[in-house]
N, C-alpha and C positions, 0 to 999 in steps of 0.2 A: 578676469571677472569684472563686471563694471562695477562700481562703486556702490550703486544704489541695489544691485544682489545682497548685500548684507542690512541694510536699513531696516532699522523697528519701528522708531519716532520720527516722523513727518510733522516738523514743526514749521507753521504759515503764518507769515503776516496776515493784515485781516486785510486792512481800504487797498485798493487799488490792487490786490492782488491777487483776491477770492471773487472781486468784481471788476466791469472793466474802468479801464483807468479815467477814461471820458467822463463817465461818472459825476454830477455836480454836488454832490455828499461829502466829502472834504472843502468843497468851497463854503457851503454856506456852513460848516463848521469854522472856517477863520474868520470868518464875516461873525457870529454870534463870540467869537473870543475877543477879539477886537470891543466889542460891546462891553461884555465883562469887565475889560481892561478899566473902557473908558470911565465905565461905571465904578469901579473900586479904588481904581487910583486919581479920579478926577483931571483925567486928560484926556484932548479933543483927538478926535478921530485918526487923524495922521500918527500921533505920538504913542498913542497905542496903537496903530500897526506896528511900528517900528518897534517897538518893546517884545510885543509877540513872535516876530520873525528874529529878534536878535534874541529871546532866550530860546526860541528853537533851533537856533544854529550851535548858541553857545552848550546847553545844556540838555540836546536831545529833544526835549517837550518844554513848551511854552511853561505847563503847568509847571514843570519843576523848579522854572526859575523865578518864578512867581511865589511857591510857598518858600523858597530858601532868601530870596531878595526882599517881599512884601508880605510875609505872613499871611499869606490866602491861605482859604480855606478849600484844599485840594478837591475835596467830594463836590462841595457847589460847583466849583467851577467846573467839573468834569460834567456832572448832570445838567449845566446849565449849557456848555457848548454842545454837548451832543444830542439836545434836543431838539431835533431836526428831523424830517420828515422821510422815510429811508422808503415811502411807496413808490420810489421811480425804480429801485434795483426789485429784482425776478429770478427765477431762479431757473439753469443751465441746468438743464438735465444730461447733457453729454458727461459737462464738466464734475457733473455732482457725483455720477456715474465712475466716471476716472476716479473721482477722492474715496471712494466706499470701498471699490475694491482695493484701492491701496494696504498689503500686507502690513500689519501692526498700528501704532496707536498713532492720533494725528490730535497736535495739538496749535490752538492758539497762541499767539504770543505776539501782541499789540503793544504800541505805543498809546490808545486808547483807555476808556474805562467807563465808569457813570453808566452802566449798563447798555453802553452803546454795543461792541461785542455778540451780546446773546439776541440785541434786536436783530443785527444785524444778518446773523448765522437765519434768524427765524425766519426771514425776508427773502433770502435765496435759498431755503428750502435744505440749510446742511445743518442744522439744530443738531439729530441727533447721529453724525457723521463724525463728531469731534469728542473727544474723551477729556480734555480738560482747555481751560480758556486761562491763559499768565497774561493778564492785562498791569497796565503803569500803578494800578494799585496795589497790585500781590507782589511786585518788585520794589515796594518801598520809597515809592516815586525817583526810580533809578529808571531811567526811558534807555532803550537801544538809542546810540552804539556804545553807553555805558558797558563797559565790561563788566562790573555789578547784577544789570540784568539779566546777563546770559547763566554768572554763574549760581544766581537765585533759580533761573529755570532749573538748569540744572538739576540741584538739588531738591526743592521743591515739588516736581516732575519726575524724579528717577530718570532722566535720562543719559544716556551714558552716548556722548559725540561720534564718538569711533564708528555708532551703529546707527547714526542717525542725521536727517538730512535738513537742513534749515534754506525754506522759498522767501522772498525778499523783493518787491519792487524799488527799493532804497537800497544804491550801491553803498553807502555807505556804514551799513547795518551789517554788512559781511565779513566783512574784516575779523571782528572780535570773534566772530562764530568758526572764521576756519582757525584762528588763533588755538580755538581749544578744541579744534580736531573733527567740525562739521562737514559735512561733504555742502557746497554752497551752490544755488542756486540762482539768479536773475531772472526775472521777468518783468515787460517792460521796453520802452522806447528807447530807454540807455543803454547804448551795447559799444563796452571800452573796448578800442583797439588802439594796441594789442594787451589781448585779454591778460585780465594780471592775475597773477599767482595765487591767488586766496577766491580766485572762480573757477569755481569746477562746469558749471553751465547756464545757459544763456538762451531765452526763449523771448519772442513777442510776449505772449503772454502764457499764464500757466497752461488753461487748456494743451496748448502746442506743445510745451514741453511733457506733459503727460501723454499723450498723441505718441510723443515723439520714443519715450519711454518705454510703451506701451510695445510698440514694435520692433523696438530691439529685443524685447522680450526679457529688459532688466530683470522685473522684480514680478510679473504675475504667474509665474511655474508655482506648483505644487509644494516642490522640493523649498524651495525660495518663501512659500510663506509655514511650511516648518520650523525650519531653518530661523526663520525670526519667533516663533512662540517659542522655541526652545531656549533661545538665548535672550529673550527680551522677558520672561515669566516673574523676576523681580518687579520689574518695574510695572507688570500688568497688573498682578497681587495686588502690589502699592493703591492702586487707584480707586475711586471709591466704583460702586455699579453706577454706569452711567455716565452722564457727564459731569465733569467736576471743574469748580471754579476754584485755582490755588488760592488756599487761604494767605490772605494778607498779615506783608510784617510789620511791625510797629512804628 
């Protein structure tokens, strides 16, 4: 039985990987953080680039190393970089098509925040496709590939790994996920050869892999989304009607 026959939760990065990667939506997000920088810490343009790329290497997200190094104020800056104009993304109807019928519950889980997220879902037309949004601010500004994050979703979400499958344009975001028993996905121009142990699969982009899915005839039988209400029914309970943003920790 493939892997993805047993999945409840469909857990999806959001940039580059619900849209396509071409996308200049993250650009003029590091271009507006870069500002921030220059702006709060009183350094010229180059020096806060460097700052921003070196606490996103170091610590996941720019932001985090910002409020742990410089005492920002994590909300402004979140609302202030992703204040960006998201009318050039549209929404895939093939693709939106694949995520709906997907059996059991499909959540967000971004390194994002500041409302960027719910704009974004609204922009390609999968609002209400998604049953809860774990953005960097309900993980306590703990970013992927903190293992912290994951085990916030976790709990937070009721998800239980064994039954569920974590999508990722960031090789480096998967690691932690098959650690606690994800089945992991890739999507995306980076494809490691030879493929390493903690990837289960590997797609251009998601569309393909759902395509691909789709006709193996993984996970859309009858029996297969029984089989997930049956055994995923805590974790359904758990969730509010609708869709739901995990409340944020302290």
């Amino acid at each position: 039985m493939s892997p993805l026959a047993a999945v409840c939760d469909w857990v999806f990065d959001l940039d580059n990987t619900l849209y396509p990667a071409a996308h200049t939506l993250l650009s003029e997000v590091e271009v507006r953080m870069t500002r921030f920088i220059m702006r709060e810490l009183g350094l010229d343009e180059a020096a806060a680039a460097e700052i921003r790329e070196r606490y996103f290497l170091s610590h996941g997200a720019t932001v985090a190393g910002l409020a742990e190094h410089h005492d920002v104020n994590s909300r402004d800056f979140l609302e202030y970089v992703h204040d960006v104009a998201e009318h050039g993304l549209a929404p895939d109807d093939e693709l939106n098509a694949l995520i709906a019928a997907l059996p059991g519950r499909k959540i967000i889980f971004t390194n994002g925040g500041g409302g960027h997220p719910e704009r974004v879902l609204e922009r390609i037309g999968l609002t209400d496709a998604f049953d809860m949004i774990f953005d960097i601010e309900a993980s306590g500004l703990k970013p992927k590939p903190n293992p912290v994050a994951y085990e916030r979703l976790i709990a937070q979400c009721h998800v239980d790994p064994a039954r569920a499958v974590m999508i990722e344009d960031t090789l480096r975001n998967l690691p932690p996920a098959k650690e606690l028993g994800f089945t992991t996905v890739l999507v995306g121009a980076v494809h490691p050869d030879p493929k390493p142990s903690y990837l289960d699969y590997w797609a251009h982009d998601l569309k393909a892999f759902l395509q691909t899915a789709v006709r193996s005839g993984a996970f859309f039988s009858r029996s297969v989304k029984r089989f997930c209400v049956r055994k995923c029914a805590p974790s359904i309970s758990s969730a509010l009607s609708g869709r739901e943003t995990a409340s944020h920790f302290p």
